[in-house]
PLY file of the C-alpha trace (Angstrom):
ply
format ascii 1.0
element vertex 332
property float x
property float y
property float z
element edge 331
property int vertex1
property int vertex2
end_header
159.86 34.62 79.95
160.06 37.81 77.88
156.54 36.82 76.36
155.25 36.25 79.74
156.39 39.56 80.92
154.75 41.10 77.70
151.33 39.80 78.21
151.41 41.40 81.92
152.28 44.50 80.70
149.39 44.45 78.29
147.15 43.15 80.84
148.35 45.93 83.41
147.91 48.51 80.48
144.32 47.01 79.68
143.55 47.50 83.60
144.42 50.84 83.66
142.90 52.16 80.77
139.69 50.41 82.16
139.94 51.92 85.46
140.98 55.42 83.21
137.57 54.97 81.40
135.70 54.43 84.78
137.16 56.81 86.30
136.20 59.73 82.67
132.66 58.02 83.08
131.87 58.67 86.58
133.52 62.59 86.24
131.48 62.73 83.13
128.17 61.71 85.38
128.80 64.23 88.33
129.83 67.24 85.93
126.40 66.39 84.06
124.50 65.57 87.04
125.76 68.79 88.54
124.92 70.82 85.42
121.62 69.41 84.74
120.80 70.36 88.76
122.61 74.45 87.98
119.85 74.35 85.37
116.85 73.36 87.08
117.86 75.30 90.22
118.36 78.86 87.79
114.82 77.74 86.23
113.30 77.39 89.44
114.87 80.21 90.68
113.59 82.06 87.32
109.75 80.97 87.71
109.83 81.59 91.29
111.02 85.01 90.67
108.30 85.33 88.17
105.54 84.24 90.40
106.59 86.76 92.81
106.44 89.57 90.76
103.10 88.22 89.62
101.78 88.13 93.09
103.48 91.37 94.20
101.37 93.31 90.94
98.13 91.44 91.86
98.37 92.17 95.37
99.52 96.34 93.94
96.31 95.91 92.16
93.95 94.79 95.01
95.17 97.49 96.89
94.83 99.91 94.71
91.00 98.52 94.04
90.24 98.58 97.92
91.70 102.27 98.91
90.34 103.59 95.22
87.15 106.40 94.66
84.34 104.28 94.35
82.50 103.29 91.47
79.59 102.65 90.69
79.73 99.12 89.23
80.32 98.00 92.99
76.24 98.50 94.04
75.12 95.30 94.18
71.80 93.82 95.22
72.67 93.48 98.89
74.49 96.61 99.60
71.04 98.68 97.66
68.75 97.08 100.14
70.53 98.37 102.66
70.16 101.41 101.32
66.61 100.93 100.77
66.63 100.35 104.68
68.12 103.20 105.51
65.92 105.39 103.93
62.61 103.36 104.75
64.04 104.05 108.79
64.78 108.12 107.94
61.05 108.87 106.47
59.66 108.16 110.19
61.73 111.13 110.84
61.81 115.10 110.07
65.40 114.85 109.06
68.16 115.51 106.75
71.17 113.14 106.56
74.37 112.99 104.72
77.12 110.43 104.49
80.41 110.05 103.37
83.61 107.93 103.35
86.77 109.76 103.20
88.72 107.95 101.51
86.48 106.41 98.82
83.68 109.26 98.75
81.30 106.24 98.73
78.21 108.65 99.93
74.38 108.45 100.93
71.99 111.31 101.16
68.55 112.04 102.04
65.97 115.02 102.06
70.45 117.01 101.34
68.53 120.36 99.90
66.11 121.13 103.15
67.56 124.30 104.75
67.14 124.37 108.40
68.28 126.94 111.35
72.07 125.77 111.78
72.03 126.69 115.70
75.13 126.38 117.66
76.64 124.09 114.65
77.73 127.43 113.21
80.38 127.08 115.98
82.32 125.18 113.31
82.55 127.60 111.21
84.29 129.80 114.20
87.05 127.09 114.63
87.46 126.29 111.43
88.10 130.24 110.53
90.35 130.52 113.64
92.48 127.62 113.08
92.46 128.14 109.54
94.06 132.29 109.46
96.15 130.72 112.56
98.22 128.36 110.25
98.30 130.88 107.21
99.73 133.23 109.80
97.04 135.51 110.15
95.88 135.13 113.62
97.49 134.82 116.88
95.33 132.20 118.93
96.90 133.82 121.82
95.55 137.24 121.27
92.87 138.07 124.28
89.65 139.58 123.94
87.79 141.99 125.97
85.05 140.27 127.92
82.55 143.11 127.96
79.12 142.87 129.89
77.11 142.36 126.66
78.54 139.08 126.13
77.24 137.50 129.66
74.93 135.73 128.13
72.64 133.33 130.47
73.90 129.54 130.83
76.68 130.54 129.19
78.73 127.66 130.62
82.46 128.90 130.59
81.62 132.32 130.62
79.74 132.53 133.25
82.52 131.34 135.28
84.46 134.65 134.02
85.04 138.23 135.07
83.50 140.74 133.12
86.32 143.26 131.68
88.73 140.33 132.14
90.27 139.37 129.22
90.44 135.52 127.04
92.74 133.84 124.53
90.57 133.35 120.92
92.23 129.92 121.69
89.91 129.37 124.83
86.92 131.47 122.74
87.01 128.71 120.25
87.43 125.45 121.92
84.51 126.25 124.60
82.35 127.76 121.79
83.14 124.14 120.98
83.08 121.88 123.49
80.33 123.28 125.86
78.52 125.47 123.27
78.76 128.85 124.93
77.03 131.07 122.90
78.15 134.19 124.85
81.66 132.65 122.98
80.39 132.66 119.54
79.26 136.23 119.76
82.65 137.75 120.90
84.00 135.55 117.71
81.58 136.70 115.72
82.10 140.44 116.67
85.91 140.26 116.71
86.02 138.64 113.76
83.54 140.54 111.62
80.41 139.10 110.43
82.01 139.96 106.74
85.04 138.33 107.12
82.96 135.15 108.61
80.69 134.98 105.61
83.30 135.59 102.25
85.73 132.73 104.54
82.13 130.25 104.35
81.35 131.20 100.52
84.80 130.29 99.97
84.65 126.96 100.79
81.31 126.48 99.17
79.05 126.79 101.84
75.69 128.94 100.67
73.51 129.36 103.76
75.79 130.40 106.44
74.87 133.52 108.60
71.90 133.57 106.87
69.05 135.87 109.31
71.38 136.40 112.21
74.61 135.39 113.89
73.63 131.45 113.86
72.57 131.84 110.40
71.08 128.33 108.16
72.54 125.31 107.45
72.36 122.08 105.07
73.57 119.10 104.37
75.97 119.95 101.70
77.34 123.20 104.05
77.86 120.83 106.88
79.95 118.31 104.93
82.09 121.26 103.82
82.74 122.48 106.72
83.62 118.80 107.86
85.89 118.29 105.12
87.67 121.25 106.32
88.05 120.75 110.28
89.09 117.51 108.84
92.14 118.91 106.59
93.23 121.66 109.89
93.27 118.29 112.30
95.47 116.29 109.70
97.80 119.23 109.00
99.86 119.08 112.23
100.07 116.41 114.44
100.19 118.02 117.71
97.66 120.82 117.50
95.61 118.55 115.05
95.27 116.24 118.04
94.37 119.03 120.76
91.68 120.58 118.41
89.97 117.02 117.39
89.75 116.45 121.48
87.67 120.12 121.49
84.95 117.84 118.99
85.15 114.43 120.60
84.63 115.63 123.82
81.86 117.63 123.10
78.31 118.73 124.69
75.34 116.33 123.08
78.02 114.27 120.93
75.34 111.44 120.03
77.31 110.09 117.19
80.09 108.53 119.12
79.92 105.00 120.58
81.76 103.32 123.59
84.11 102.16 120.90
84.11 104.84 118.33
85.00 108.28 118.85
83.36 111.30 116.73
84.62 114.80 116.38
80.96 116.52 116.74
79.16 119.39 116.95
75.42 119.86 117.96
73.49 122.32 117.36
69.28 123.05 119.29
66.81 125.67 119.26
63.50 124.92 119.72
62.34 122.17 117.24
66.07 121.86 115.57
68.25 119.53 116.58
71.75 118.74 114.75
74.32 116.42 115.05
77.41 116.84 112.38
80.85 115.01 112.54
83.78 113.27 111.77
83.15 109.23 112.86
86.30 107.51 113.29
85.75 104.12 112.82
88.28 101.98 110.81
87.96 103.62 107.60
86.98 107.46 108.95
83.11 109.28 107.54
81.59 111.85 107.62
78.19 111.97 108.74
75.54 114.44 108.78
72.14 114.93 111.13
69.84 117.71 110.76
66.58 117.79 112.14
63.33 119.10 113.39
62.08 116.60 115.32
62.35 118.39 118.95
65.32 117.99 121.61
63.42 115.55 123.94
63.53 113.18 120.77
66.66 113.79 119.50
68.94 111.53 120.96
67.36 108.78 120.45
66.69 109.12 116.83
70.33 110.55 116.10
71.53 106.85 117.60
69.54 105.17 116.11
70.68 106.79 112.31
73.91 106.90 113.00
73.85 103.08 114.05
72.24 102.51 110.80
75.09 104.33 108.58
77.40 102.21 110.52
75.49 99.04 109.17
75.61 100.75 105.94
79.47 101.87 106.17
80.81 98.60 106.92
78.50 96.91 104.35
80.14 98.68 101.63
83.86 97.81 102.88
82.73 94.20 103.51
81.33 94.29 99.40
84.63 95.96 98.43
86.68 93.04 99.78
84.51 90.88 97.69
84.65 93.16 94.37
88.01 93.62 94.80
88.98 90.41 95.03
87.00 89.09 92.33
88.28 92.01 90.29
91.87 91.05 90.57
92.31 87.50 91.03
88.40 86.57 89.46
0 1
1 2
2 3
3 4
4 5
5 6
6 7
7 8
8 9
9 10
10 11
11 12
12 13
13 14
14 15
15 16
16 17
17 18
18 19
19 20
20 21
21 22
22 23
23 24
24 25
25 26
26 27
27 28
28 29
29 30
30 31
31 32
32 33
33 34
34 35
35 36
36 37
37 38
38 39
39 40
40 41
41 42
42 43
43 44
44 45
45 46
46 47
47 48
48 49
49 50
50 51
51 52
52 53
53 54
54 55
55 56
56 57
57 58
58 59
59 60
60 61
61 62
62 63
63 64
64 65
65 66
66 67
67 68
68 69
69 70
70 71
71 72
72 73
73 74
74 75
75 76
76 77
77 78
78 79
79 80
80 81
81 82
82 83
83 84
84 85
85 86
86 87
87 88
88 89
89 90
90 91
91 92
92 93
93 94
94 95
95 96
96 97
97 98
98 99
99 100
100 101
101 102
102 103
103 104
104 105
105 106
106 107
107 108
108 109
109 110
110 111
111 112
112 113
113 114
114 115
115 116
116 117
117 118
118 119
119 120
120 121
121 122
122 123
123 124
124 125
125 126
126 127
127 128
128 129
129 130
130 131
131 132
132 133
133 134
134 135
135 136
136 137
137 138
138 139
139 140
140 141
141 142
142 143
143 144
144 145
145 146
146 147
147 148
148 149
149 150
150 151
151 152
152 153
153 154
154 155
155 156
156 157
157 158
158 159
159 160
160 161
161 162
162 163
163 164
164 165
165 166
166 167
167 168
168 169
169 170
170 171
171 172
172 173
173 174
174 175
175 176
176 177
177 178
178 179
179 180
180 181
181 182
182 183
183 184
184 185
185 186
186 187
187 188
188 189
189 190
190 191
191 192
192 193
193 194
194 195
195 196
196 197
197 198
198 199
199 200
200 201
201 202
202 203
203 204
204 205
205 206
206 207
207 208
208 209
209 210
210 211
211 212
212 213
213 214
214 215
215 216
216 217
217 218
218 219
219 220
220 221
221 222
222 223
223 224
224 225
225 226
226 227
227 228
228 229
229 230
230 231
231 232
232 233
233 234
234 235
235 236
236 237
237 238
238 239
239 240
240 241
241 242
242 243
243 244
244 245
245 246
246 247
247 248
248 249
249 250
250 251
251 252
252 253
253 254
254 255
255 256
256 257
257 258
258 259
259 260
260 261
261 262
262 263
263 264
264 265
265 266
266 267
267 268
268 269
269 270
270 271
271 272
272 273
273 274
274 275
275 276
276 277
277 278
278 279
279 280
280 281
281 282
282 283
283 284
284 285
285 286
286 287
287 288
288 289
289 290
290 291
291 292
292 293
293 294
294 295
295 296
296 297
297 298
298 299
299 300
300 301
301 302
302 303
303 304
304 305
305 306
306 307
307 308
308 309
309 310
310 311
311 312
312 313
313 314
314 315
315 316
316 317
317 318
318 319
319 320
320 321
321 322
322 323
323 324
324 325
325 326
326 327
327 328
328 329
329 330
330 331
C-alpha cells in the first residue's frame, strides 16, 4: 500500500511539473510573441517617421522651386516658341511691351527702350506720390485745394461737375485723375505739388523720362514697370486703403487689360497717335504688364486685347512648365 501511494505521488508530481513546463512554455511564447510585435511596431513606427520627414523636405523643396526667382535653366523648347509667337504677333504693331511676374520676375520685353509721350499715364505718378508722402506722414489726403478757373479744363469729367472757387480733397484729386482721367485734376496736382518735387520723387524710384517737355512728360517701358512696382507695394501696405486705392485702377476709364474674369489695376493714357495701357493683372499668380503704343486710338483696343491675351498664353505657359521642372527637379 505504501508503495502504491508512492508511485501516485510521483505520478501527481510528474503531472504537475508537466503542466508547470506547459504552462513556462506558453508564457515564454506570448512574452516573445509580444516582444518580437513591440519591435516591429517601434521599427515601423521608426521608418514611417522617416518617410514622413522625407516627404515633408521634398514637398519644402518643391515649394520652394515653384514660388522661387526664376532661372534660366527652366526655358525650354515649348515655352521659347511661345515666345517666338509673341513677338512674331507684336511686329504687326507700333508698340512697346513689357512683362513681368511678381513673384518669380519671370519677364518678356519688346521694342523696352522706345520713348513715347506718356499721356494721362503720368496720372500714376500723381497717386503714387500722394499715397506715398500720405503713409510717410507727409501729406494729409484730406487737405482741399482751391479750384481756380484755370483748371476748368474742357471734358474734364469730374471737374466739370464742380464749382469754380469751391474747394476738393487731394484724396478726390487723385482717384478721378485716376479713374476718369481728368486732366483739369492732374494739373492742380501738378501745381500743388510742384513740378520739382514730382520729378526728384520719379528719379528716385528710377524712372528717367518723366515730365519730360511738359506736365505729361515721356514714358517707357522700364518707367512704367517702376511705377507699377510701386502702386503695387502702397496697395499691399494696408489692407483697407490698399483695397480702396486698387478699386481707383480696376475701375478705370479705357482699362483694356482686364477680362470678365480677371481684374487689372490700369491706367491709360491717349493723345493723338499714342495710346497706353499699363497695369497690375491679377490673375492667379499677379503681373505686371506693359502697353505702349502709337498705333492710333480707333485701333487701340483691339490690339491691346489681343497682346494682353497673348501674355496670358505666355504667363500661364511658364507656371504650367514650372510644375513640370519643379517636379522633375525634386522628385526626378
Amino acid at each position: 500500500m505504501v508503495r502504491k501511494k508512492r508511485r501516485k505521488k510521483r505520478k501527481l508530481k510528474k503531472s504537475v511539473n508537466k503542466i508547470l513546463i506547459l504552462f513556462v512554455l506558453i508564457i515564454t511564447v506570448i512574452i516573445g510573441y509580444r516582444v518580437v510585435k513591440i519591435n516591429k511596431t517601434d521599427l515601423f513606427q521608426e521608418v514611417t517617421q522617416e518617410n514622413k520627414e522625407k516627404d515633408d523636405k521634398l514637398y519644402t523643396e518643391y515649394t520652394a522651386c515653384l514660388t522661387g526667382k526664376y532661372q534660366e535653366e527652366e526655358l525650354n523648347e515649348v515655352l521659347q516658341n511661345k515666345i517666338d509667337e509673341l513677338t512674331d504677333i507684336l511686329s504687326k504693331y507700333h508698340v512697346s511691351v513689357g512683362y513681368e511676374d511678381i513673384m518669380t520676375d519671370f519677364k518678356y520685353t519688346y521694342n523696352s527702350k522706345t520713348i513715347y509721350y506718356a499721356a494721362s499715364t503720368v496720372k500714376i505718378l500723381d497717386a503714387i506720390y500722394a499715397i506715398d508722402k500720405y503713409y510717410n506722414k507727409e501729406l494729409d489726403l484730406n487737405e482741399k485745394v482751391l479750384f481756380r478757373a484755370i483748371y476748368n479744363i474742357p471734358n474734364s469729367k469730374f471737374l466739370n461737375k464742380q464749382q469754380v472757387g469751391s474747394y476738393i480733397s487731394i484724396k478726390d484729386l487723385v482717384k478721378n485723375a485716376v479713374m476718369v482721367s481728368d486732366n483739369g485734376a492732374h494739373i492742380i496736382l501738378y501745381d500743388y505739388f510742384g513740378y520739382k518735387n514730382l520729378k526728384n520723387y520719379a528719379t528716385s524710384l528710377g524712372a528717367t523720362n518723366a515730365l519730360v517737355g511738359d506736365q505729361y512728360g515721356n514714358i517707357s517701358v522700364n518707367d512704367a514697370l517702376i511705377y507699377l512696382k510701386k502702386l503695387n507695394e502702397l496697395i499691399n501696405k494696408e489692407e483697407s486703403f490698399g483695397e480702396e486705392i486698387k478699386s481707383w485702377f480696376t475701375e478705370s476709364d479705357e482699362n483694356y487689360i482686364k477680362t470678365d474674369t480677371t481684374k487689372a489695376a490700369v491706367k491709360y493714357g491717349g493723345y493723338n497717335e499714342y495710346f497706353h495701357n499699363v497695369g497690375i493683372v491679377y490673375a492667379d499668380n499677379p503681373y505686371y504688364l506693359v502697353i505702349l503704343s502709337t498705333n492710333g486710338n480707333n485701333k487701340s483696343e483691339k490690339m491691346i486685347k489681343e497682346i494682353s491675351a497673348k501674355v496670358e498664353e505666355l504667363h500661364d505657359l511658364f507656371y504650367s512648365n514650372r510644375q513640370e521642372y519643379c517636379t522633375f527637379k525634386v522628385y526626378n
